[in-house]
C-alpha positions as CSV (number, residue, x, y, z in Angstrom):
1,X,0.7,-15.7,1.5
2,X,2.2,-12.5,0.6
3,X,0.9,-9.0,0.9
4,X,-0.8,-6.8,-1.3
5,X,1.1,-3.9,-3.2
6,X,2.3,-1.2,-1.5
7,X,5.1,1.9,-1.8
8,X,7.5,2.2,0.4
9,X,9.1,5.0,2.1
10,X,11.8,5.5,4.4
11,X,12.6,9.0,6.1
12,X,15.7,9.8,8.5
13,X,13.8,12.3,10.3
14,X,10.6,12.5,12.6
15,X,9.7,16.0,10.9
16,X,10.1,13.7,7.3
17,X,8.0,10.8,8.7
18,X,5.2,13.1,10.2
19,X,5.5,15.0,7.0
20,X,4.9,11.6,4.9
21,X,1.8,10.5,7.2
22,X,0.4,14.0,6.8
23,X,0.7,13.5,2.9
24,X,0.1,9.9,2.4
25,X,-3.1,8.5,1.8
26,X,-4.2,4.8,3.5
27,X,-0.5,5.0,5.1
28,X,1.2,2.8,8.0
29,X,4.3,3.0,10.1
30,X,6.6,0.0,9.7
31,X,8.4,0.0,13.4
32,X,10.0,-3.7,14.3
33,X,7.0,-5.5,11.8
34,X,6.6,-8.5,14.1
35,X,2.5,-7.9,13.8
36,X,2.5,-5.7,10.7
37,X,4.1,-8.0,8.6
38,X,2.5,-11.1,8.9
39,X,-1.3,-9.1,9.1
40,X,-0.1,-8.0,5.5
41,X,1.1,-11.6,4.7
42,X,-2.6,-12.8,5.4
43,X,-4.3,-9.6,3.9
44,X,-5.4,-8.6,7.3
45,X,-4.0,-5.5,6.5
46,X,-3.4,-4.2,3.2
47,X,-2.1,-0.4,3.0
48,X,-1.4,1.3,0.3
49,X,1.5,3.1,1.2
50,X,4.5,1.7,4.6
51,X,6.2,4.2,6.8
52,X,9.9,2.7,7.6
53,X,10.9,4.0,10.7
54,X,13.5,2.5,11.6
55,X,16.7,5.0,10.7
56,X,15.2,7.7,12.7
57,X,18.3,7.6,15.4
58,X,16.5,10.1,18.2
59,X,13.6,7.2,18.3
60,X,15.8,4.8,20.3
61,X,17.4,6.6,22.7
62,X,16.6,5.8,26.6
63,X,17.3,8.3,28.9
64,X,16.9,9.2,32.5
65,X,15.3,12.5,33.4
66,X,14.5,13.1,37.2
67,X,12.5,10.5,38.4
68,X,11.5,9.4,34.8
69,X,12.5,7.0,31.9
70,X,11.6,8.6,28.6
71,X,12.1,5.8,25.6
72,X,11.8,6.6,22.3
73,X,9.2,4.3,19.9
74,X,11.7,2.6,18.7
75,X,13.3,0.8,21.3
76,X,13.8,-2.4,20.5
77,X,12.2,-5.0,23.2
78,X,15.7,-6.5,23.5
79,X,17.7,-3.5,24.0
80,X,15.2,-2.0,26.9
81,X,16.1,-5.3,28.7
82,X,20.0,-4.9,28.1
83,X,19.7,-1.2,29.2
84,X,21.1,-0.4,32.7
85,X,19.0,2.3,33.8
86,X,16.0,0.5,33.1
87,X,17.6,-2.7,35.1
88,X,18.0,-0.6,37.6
89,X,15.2,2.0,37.9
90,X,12.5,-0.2,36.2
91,X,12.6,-4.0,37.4
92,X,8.8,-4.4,36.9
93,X,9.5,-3.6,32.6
94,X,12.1,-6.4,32.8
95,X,10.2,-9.1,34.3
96,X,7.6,-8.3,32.1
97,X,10.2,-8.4,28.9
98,X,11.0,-11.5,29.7
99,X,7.5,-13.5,28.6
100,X,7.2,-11.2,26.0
101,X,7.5,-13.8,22.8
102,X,11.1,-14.7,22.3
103,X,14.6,-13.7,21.6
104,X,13.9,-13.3,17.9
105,X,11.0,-11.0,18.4
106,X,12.5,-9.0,21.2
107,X,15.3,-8.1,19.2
108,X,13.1,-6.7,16.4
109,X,10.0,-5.9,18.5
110,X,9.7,-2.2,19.6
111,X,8.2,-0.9,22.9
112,X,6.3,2.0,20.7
113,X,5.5,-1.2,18.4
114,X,3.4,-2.9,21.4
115,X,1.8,0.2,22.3
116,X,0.6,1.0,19.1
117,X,-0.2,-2.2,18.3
118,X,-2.3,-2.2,21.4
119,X,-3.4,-6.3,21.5
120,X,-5.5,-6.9,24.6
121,X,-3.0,-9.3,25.7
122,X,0.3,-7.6,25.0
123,X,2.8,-7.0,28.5
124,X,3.8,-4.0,27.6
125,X,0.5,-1.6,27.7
126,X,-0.1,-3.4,31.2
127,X,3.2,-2.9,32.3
128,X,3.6,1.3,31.5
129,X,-0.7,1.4,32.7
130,X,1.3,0.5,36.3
131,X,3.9,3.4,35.8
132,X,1.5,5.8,34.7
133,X,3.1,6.4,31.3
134,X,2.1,9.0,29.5
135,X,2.5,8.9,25.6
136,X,3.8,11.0,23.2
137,X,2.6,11.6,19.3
138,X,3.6,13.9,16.7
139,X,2.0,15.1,13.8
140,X,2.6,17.9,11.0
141,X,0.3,19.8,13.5
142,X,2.6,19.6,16.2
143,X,2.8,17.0,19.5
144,X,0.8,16.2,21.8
145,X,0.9,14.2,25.5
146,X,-1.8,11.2,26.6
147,X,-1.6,9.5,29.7
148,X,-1.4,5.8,29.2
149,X,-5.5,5.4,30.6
150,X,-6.5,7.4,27.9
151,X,-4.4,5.5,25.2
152,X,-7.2,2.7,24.3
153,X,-10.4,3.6,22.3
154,X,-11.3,0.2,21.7
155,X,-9.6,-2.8,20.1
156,X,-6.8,-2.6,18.7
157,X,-7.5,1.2,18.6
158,X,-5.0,3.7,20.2
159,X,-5.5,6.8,20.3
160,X,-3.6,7.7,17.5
161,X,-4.6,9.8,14.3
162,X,-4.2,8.7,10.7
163,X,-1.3,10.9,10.6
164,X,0.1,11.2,13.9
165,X,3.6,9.3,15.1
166,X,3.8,7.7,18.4
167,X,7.7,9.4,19.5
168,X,8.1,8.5,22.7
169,X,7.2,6.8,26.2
170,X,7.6,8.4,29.5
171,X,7.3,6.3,32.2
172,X,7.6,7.2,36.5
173,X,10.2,5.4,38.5
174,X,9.3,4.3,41.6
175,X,11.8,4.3,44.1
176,X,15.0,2.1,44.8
177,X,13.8,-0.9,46.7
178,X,10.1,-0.8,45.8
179,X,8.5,-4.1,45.2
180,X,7.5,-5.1,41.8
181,X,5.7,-8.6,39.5
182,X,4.8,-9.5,36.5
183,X,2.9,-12.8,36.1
184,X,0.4,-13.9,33.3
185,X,-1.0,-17.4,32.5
186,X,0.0,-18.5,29.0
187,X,-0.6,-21.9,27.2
188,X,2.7,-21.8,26.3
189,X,5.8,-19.3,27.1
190,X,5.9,-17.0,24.4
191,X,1.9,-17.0,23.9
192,X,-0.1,-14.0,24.4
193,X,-1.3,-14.1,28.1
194,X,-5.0,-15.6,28.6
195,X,-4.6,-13.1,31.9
196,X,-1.8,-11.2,33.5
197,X,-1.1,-8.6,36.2
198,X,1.5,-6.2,36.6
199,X,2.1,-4.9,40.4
200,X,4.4,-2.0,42.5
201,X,4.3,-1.5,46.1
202,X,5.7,0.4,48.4
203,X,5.8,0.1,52.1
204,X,6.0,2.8,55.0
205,X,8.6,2.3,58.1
206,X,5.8,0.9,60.0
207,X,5.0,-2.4,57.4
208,X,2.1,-0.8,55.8
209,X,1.2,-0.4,52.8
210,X,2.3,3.2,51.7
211,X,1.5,3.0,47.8
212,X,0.5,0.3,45.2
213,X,-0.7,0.0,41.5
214,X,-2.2,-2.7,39.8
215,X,-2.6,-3.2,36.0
216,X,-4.4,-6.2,34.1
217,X,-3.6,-7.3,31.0
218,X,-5.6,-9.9,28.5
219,X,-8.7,-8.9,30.3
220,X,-10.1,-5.8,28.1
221,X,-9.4,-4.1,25.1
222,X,-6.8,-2.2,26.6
223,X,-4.8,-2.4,30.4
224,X,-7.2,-2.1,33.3
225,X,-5.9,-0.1,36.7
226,X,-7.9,-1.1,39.1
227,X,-7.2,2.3,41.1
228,X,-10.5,1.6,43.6
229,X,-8.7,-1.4,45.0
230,X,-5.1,0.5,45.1
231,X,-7.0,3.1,47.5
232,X,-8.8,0.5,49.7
233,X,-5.0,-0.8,50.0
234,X,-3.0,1.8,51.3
235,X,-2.6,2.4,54.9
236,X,-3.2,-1.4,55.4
237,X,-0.9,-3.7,56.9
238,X,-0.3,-6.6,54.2
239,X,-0.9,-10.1,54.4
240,X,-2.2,-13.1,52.2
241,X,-5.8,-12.9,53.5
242,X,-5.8,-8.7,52.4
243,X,-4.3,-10.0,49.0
244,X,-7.2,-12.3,48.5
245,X,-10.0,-10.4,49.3
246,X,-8.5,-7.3,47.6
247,X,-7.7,-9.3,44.2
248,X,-11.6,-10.1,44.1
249,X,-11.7,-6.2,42.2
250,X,-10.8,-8.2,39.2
251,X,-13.9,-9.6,39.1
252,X,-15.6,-6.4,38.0
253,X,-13.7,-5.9,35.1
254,X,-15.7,-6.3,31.7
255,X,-14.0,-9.1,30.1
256,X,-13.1,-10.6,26.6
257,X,-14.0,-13.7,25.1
258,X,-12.1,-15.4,22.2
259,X,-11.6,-19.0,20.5
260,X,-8.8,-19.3,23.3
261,X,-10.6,-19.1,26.7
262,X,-14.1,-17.8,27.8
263,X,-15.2,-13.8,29.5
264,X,-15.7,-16.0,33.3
265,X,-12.5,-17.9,33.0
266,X,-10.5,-15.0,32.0
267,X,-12.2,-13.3,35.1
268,X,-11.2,-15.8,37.2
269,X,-7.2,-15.9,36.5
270,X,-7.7,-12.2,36.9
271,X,-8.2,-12.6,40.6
272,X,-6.1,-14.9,40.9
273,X,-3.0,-13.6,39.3
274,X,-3.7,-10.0,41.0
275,X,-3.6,-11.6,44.3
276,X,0.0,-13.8,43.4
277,X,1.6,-10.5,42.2
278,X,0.2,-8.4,45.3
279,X,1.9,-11.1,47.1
280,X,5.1,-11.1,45.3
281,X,5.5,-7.1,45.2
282,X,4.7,-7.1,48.9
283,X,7.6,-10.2,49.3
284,X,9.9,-7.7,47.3
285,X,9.1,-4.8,48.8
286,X,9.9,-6.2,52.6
287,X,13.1,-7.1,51.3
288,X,14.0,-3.7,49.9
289,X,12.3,-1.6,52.9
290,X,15.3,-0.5,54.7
């Protein structure tokens, strides 16, 4: 199929693009398209008017400030994996990159793209929920910050305005040597997860635990922390039958159901893929402890 009519616009500026989403009516921001597109190609979407963003040159820079990594929207997937300061500050974004679709999509896919795109089981939203992201959008009125748990209002619903720009991504480094995993259950690799969890840990000179997150993707409408567990962890000393019991917090969450796999089963590689990447950050994280 092929979309509906639509104009087309194409600013070189944020103030120009914020300016266009202010004025524009039924208007939507074309970043890397891999979702946008083909939604218009099957009338899933069908806007009126499409944002072009991608000559706006201060949207893909990556940059290290302090003990952060701000990224702007329009990172490609691709070149956030080829960057050396996320290699080396962020491991847990790479693994992650690496099941997220393939080649082709990563070099057009955007990091902002994900984010705003927001499907329950993208990597990405999972991944920056574990670094404590916080967002940031722009509007005619002015910009404003969101921490990554207040990002999802519901499916497929950031919390974004009809005229506000998602600019840029900053996300907390955790420090050199800190364990780190990404795993998710797919049918095939390049398939949305069914289930995934993203995991850091860090651990104190005595072998316990000194710190840990845990974020779920493909589980909810958006990334779920499970911050009650991460507190119940800390202080512990780690070992598989902890990880176990600990990973049965997954169990709580509220679950989605679709035509690929039931609310219960989705539950269930919840648990089990929180307890493999609890076990593989801790793994990591002995090797790294000095």
């Amino acid at each position: 199929m092929k979309p509906a009519p639509f104009s087309y616009h194409r600013p070189e500026s944020i103030a120009e693009a914020v300016a266009m989403m202010a004025d524009l009516d039924d208007a939507k921001i074309l970043a890397g398209g891999q979702s946008l597109m083909a939604m218009m190609n099957f009338r899933y979407l069908a806007p009126d008017h499409i944002v072009d963003i991608n000559r706006i040159p201060e949207l893909t820079e990556i940059r290290e400030e302090g003990n952060t990594i701000r990224f702007g929207a329009m990172v490609r997937q691709r070149d956030a994996a080829d960057s050396p300061i996320v290699q080396a500050r962020c491991p847990l974004l790479i693994e992650a990159l690496s099941l997220v679709g393939h080649m082709q999509t990563r070099n057009r896919g955007t990091v902002g793209g994900s984010l705003s795109h927001l499907d329950p089981s993208a990597e990405m939203p999972a991944v920056f929920s574990a670094l404590d992201a916080v967002l940031h959008v722009s509007s005619a009125c002015g910009e404003r910050e969101i921490p990554i748990g207040e990002w999802a209002l519901g499916f497929m619903m950031p919390n974004l305005e009809p005229d506000e720009l998602l600019i840029g991504i900053t996300a907390l480094c955790w420090p050199v040597g800190h364990g780190y995993a990404f795993l998710e259950m797919a049918r095939r690799h390049g398939d949305f997860a069914l289930a995934g969890a993203a995991a850091l840990m860090t651990l104190s000179g005595d072998g316990t635990i000194e710190r840990v997150a845990v974020a779920l993707t493909g589980v909810d409408t958006g990334p779920v922390r499970l911050e009650e567990m991460e507190a119940v962890l800390v202080g512990r000393k780690p070992d598989r039958a902890l990880f176990a019991d600990a990973a049965k917090a997954a169990e709580s969450v509220a679950g989605i159901e679709d035509v690929h796999a039931s609310r219960d089963y989705r539950r269930r590689l919840a648990v089990v893929y929180t307890r493999r990447a609890l076990t593989l950050a801790h793994e990591r994280a002995a090797q790294g402890r000095p």
